[in-house]
N, C-alpha and C positions, 0 to 999 in steps of 0.2 A: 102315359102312353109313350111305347116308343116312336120317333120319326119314320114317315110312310114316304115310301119314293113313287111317283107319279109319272106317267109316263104321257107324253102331253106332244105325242106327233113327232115333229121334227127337234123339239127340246125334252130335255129329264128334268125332272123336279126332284129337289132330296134335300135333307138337313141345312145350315149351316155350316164350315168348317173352319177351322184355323188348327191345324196340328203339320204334323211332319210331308205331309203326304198330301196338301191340297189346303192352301189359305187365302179364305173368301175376305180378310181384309181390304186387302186391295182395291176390288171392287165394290166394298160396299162404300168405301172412303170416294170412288168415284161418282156415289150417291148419298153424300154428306154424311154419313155417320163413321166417327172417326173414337168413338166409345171403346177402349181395350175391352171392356166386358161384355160387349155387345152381342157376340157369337154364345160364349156361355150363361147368358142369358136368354137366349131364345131357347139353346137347349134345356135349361131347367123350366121353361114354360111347357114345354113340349109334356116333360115329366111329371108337371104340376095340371096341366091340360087347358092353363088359362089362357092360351096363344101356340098356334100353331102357324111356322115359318116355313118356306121352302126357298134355297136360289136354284133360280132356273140358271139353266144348263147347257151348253154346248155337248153333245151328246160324244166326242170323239175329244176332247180336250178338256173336260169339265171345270171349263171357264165357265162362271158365275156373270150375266148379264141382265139378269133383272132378281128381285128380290118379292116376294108374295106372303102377305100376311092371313092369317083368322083369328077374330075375334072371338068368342061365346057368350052370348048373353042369356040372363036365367029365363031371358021371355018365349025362348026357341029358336032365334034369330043369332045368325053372326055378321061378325061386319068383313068384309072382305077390302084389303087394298092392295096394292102394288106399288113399283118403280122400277123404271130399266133404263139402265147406261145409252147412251148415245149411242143410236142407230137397231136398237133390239125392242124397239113397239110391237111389231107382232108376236117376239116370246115373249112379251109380256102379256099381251091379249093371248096367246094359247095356253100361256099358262094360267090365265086366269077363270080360263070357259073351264079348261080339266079340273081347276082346283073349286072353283063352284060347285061342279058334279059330286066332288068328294064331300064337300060341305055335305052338300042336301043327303045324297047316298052315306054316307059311310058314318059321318060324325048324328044325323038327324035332325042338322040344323036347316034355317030357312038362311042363305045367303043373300044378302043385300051389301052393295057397295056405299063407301063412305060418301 
């Protein structure tokens, strides 16, 4: 599956990146994971459909402030989690009420937090 971008109010929800034009390094390193491979491995989860990622977003500067996972499990169920940088708790809770929706809608799954 390709990456779906999510639109979640006052934040954007979309991929990972680290290329020429936008690298969510930085911020994910302000949320301990400091893994080189880390981006191009969500991406290939994405394509493999074992884990689905978004960083939420500042919607005019697509600065990455919080990070949202899914899980799939064969029961019907996903595990849903998050984390956001300092001072960004409500994009994390909006982006996690939109990415819920999309769980249950879009994916079929039943979302449940870790």
């Amino acid at each position: 599956m390709e990456p779906i971008e999510i639109n979640a109010g006052s934040w954007y929800l979309r991929a990972l990146r680290a290329d020429e034009r936008i690298d969510d390094r930085p911020a994910l390193a302000d949320g301990g994971i400091t893994d080189p491979g880390y981006v191009a491995r969500r991406t290939a989860e994405w394509a493999a459909e074992s884990h689905f990622s978004w960083a939420v977003c500042v919607p005019t500067t697509a600065e990455m402030v919080a990070e949202i996972g899914v899980e799939p499990h064969a029961d019907g169920t996903a595990t849903v989690t998050g984390w956001a940088r300092g001072g960004y708790d409500a994009a994390l809770a909006d982006g996690l009420e939109s990415v819920r929706r999309f769980t249950a809608g879009a994916l079929g799954l039943e979302p449940v937090d870790a």
